[in-house]
VMD Tcl script that draws the C-alpha trace (Angstrom):
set ca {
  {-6.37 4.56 16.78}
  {-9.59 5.70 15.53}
  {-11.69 7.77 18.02}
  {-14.49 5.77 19.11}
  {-12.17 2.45 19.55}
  {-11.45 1.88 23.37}
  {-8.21 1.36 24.83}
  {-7.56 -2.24 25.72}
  {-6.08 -1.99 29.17}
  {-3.25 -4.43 30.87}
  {-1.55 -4.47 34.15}
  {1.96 -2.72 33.95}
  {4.74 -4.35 32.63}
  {7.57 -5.66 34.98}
  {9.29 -2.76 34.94}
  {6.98 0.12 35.47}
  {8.07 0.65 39.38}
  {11.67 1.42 37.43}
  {10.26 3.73 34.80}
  {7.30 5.35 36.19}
  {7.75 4.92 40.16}
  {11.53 6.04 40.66}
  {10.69 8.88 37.95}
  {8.07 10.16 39.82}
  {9.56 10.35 43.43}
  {12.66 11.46 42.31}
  {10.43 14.64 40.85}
  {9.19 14.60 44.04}
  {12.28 14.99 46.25}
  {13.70 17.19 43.60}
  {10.57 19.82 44.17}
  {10.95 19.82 47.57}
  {6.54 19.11 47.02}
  {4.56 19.52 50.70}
  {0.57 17.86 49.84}
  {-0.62 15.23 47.70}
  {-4.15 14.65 46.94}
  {-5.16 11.02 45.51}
  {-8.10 10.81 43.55}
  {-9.50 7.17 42.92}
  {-12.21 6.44 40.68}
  {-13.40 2.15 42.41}
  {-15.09 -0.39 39.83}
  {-15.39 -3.77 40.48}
  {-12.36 -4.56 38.02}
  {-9.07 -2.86 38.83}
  {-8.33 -2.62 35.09}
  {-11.60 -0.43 35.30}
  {-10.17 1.99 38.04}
  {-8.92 5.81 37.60}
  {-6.02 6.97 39.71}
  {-4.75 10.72 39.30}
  {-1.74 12.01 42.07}
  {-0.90 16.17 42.30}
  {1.44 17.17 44.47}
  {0.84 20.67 46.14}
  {2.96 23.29 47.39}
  {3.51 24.89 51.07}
  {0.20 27.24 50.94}
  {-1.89 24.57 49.15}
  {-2.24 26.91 45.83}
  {-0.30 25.86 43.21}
  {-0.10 21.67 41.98}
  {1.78 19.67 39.43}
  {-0.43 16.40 37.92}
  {2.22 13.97 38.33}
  {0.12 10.63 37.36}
  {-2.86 10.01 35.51}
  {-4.09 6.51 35.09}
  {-4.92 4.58 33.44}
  {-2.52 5.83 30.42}
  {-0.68 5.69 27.30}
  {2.95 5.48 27.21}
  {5.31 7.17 25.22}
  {6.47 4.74 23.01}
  {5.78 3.03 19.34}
  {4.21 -0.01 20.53}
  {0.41 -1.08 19.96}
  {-2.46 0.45 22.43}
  {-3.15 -2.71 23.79}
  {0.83 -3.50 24.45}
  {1.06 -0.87 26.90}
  {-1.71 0.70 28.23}
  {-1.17 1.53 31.79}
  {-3.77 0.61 34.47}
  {-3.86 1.16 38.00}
  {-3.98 -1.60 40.89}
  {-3.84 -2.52 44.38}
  {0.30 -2.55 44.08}
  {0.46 0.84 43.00}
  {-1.65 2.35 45.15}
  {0.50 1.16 47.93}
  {3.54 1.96 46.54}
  {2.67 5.52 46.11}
  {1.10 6.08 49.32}
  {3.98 4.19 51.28}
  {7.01 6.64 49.74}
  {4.73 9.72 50.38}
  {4.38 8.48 53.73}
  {8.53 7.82 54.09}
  {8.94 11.55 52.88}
  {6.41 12.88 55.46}
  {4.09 14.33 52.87}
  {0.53 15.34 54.09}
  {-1.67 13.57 51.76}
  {-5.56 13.35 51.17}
  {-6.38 10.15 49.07}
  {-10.45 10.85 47.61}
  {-12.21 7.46 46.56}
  {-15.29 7.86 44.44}
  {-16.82 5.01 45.99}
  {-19.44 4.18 49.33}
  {-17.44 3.75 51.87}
  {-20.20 2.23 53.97}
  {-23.70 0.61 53.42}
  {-27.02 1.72 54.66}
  {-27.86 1.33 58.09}
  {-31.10 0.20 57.80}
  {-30.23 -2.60 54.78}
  {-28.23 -4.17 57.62}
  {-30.58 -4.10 59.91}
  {-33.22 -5.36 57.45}
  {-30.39 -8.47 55.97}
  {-29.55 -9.34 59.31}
  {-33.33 -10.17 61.14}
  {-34.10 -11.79 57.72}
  {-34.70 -15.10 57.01}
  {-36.03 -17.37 54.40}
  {-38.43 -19.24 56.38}
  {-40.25 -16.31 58.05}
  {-40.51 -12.57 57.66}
  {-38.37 -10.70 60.05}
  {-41.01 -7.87 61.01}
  {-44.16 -7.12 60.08}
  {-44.52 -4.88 56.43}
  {-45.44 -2.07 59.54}
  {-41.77 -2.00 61.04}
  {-40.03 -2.07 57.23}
  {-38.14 0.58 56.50}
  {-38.84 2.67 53.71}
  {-37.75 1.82 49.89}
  {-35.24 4.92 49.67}
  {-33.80 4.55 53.55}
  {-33.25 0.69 52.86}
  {-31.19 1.78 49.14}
  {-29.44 4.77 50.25}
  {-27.44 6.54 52.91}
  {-28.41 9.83 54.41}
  {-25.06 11.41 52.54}
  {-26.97 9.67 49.14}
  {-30.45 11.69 50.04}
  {-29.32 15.11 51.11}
  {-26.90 15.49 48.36}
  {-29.18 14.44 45.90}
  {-32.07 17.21 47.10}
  {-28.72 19.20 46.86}
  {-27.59 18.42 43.26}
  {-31.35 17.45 41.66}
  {-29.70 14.31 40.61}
  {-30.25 10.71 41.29}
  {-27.46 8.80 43.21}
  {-27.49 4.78 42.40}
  {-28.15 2.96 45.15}
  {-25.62 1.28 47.53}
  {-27.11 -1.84 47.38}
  {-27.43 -1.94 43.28}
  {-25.47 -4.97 41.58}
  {-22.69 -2.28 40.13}
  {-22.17 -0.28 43.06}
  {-22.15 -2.49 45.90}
  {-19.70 -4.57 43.98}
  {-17.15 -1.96 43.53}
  {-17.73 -0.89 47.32}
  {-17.13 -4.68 48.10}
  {-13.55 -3.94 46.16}
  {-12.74 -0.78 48.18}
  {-13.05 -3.09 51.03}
  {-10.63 -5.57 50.20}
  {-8.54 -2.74 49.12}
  {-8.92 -0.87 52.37}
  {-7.74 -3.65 53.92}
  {-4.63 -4.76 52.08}
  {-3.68 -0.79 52.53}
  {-3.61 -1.71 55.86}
  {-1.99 1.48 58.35}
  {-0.99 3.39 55.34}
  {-4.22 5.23 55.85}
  {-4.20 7.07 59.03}
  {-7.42 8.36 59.40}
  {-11.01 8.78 57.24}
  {-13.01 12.05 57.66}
  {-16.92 12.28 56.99}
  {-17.35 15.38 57.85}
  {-16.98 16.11 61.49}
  {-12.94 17.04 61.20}
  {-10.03 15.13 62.62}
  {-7.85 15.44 65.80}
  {-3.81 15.50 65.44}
  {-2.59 15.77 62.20}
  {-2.68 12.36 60.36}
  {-0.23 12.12 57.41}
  {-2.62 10.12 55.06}
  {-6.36 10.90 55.15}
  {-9.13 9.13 53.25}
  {-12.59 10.84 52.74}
  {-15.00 9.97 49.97}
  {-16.41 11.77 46.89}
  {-18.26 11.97 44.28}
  {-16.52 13.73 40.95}
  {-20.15 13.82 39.04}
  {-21.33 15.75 42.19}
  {-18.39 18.05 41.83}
  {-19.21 18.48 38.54}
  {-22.47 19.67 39.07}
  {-21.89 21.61 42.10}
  {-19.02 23.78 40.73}
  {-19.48 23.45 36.74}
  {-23.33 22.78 36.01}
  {-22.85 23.26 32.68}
  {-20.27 20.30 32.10}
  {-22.55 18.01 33.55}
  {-22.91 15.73 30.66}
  {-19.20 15.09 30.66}
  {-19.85 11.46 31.02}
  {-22.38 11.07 28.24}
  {-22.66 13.78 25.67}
  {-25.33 15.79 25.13}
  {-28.34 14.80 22.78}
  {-29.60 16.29 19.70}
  {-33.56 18.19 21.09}
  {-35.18 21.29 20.03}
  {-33.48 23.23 22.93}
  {-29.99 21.46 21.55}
  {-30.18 21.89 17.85}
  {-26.06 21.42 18.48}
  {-25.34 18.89 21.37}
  {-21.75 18.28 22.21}
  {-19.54 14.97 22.39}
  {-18.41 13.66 25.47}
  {-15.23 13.87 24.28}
  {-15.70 17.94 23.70}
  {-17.02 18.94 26.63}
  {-14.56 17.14 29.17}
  {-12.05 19.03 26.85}
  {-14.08 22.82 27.91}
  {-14.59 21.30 31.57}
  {-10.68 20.75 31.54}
  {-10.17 24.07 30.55}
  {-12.32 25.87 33.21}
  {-10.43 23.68 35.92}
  {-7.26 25.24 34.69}
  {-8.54 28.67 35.34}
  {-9.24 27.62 38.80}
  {-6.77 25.49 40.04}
  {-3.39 26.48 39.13}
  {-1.45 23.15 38.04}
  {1.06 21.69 35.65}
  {0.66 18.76 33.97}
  {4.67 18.61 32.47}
  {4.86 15.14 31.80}
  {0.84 13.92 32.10}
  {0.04 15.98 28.66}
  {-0.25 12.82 27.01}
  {-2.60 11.48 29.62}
  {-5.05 13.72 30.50}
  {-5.55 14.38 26.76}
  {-6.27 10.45 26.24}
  {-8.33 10.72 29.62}
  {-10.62 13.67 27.27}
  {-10.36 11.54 24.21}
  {-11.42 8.19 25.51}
  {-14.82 6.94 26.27}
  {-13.85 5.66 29.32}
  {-14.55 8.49 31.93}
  {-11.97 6.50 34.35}
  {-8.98 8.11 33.95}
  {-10.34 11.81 33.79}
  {-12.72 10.92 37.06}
  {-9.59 9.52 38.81}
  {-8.60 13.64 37.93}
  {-11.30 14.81 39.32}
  {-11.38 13.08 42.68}
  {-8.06 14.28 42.60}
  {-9.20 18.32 42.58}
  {-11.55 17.09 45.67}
  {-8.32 15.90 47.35}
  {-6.61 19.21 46.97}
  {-9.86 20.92 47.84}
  {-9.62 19.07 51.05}
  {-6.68 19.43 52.11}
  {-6.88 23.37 51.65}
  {-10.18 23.57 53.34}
  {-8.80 21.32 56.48}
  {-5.49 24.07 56.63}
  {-7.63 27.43 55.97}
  {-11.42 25.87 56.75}
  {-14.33 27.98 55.08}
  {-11.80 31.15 54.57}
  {-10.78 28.89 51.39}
  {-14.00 27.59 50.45}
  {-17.61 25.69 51.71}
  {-17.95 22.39 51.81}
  {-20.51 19.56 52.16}
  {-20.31 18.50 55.81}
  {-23.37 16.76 57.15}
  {-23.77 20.17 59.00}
  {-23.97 22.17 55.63}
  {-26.21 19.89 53.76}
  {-28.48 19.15 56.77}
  {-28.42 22.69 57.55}
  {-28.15 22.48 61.19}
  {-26.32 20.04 63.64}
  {-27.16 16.74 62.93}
  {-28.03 14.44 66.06}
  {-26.12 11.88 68.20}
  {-28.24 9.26 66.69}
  {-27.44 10.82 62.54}
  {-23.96 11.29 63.97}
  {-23.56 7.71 64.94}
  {-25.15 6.39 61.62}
  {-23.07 8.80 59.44}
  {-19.61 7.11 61.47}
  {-21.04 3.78 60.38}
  {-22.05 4.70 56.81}
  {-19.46 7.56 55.54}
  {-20.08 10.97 53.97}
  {-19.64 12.69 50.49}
  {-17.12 15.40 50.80}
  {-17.38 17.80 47.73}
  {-16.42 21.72 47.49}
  {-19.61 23.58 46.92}
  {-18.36 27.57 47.02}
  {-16.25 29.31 44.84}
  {-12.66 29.06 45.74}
  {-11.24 32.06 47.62}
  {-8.19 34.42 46.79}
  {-6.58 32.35 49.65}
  {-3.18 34.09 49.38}
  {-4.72 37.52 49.30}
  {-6.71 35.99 52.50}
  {-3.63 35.28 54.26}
  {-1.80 38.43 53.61}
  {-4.93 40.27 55.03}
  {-5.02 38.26 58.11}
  {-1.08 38.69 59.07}
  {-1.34 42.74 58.23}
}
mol new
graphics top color blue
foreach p $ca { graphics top sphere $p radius 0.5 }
foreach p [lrange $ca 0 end-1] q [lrange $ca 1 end] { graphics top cylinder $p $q radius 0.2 }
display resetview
């Protein structure tokens, strides 16, 4: 396949649940795993989705990358005869046999999980015939586009978020929805921020992998596009080659495996589709999150609408941040969190 040629993704074939599914989970019960993190990467088109699953042991240190889609399969048959591409079905699938076996599992969607407040108030006293208030009670341009999560991370990472409300992402947002609610109780509980009571077995929270990427690696951030050939980069790098280096500093942080995702996560560097290697990413976030909700900032910093507001936000900000959801990202170094442990039981 030459290198810039795109992989032409289909849905599964019929017996992917057989090959893939039973492979998986019997890997699973085999390893005895305690955690999975989820990491979804939404667009509008399911065939345009990334979906990555590590499992995790007992302390929350060490992971295997079990699945990494879309994919290639191991076979001799043509690209576009069996690509692999996520989808509603196996998204369920997954999280309702981690759920059977009990496994405490963070799934991370790279998508809004709510609109701005103020657009809905705006759309809703609208109407064609008449303004709804005068240009005096309007909210402002950026307020109307974007969440406060959208704002405060982007004074946080100097980059501009798309708004909510844009054609692209408000269409993928509108397919989380549908999603969210064919997942039905599968999904015990969704975090922005302010922690969770009990211990729910499947937790949703949403991120942002190009935010991670600039939080924790700044100088991967143009993993997405490449880099450009300019005076100060007489020698800019592919796409392709620097989500290669970026995988390669992730591997000195977070110990993994990927026996049996090889394959994957090296067409996930290779292709020009970012899907696939964002789906990985969001991943990371998942396993970030679930260490940081067992050993809070003694494993690492976070950003909580506390931490990017820099104080306690209000009832009012609390009530609008429950309505339009929060970007969870790490944003500290990771900590030594086995050393941590033995120094708090001596």
């Amino acid at each position: 396949m030459a290198e810039k040629e795109k992989v032409k993704l289909k849905v599964c074939p019929d017996n992917w649940h057989d090959v893939v599914i039973e492979t998986l989970f019997q890997a699973i019960k085999t390893e005895r795993c305690f955690a999975a993190a989820i990491g979804l990467d939404m667009a509008a088109q399911q065939n345009n989705w990334g979906l990555s699953l590590i499992t995790i042991d007992e302390s929350y240190t060490k992971g295997h990358l079990r699945l990494l889609l879309p994919h290639l399969n191991s076979n001799d048959a043509p690209p576009e005869e069996f690509a692999v591409a996520p989808s509603y079905t196996y998204l369920k699938e997954i999280l309702t046999r981690l759920r059977s076996l009990e496994i405490v599992t963070a799934l991370a969607v790279d998508i809004p999980l709510g609109w701005p407040i103020w657009h809905g108030k705006f759309t809703d006293g609208w109407t064609a015939k008449a303004m709804a208030a005068p240009p005096a009670q309007l909210s402002k341009r950026d307020v109307f586009e974007r969440r406060i999560t959208d704002i405060e991370l982007r004074k946080k990472i100097k980059s501009v978020l798309l708004a909510v409300g844009a054609d692209k992402i408000g269409s993928a947002a509108y397919e989380w929805a549908l999603c969210r609610d064919k997942l039905g109780m599968l999904i015990d509980a969704c975090d922005v921020g302010f922690g969770l009571d009990g211990k729910p077995k499947v937790t949703l929270f949403e991120t942002y992998p190009a935010g991670f990427v600039r939080l924790n690696f700044p100088e991967y951030v143009k993993y997405k596009s490449g880099e450009r050939k300019t005076k100060k980069c007489p020698n800019p790098r592919s796409a392709k080659n620097i989500r290669r280096k970026l995988l390669n500093k992730v591997r000195q942080i977070y110990n993994f495996s990927d026996s049996g995702c090889e394959s994957h996560i090296d067409q996930a560097c290779k292709d020009s589709k970012s899907d696939a290697f964002d789906g990985f990413l969001s991943a990371l976030t998942a396993w970030d999150y679930l260490r940081w909700q067992k050993y809070g900032d003694d494993s690492h910093a976070t950003t909580t609408p506390k931490s990017l507001l820099r104080r306690n936000p209000t009832t009012d900000e609390i009530n609008t941040i429950e309505k339009e959801g929060w970007i969870l990202i790490r944003n500290s170094e990771l900590k030594d969190v086995a050393a941590w442990q033995n120094t708090s039981e001596s």
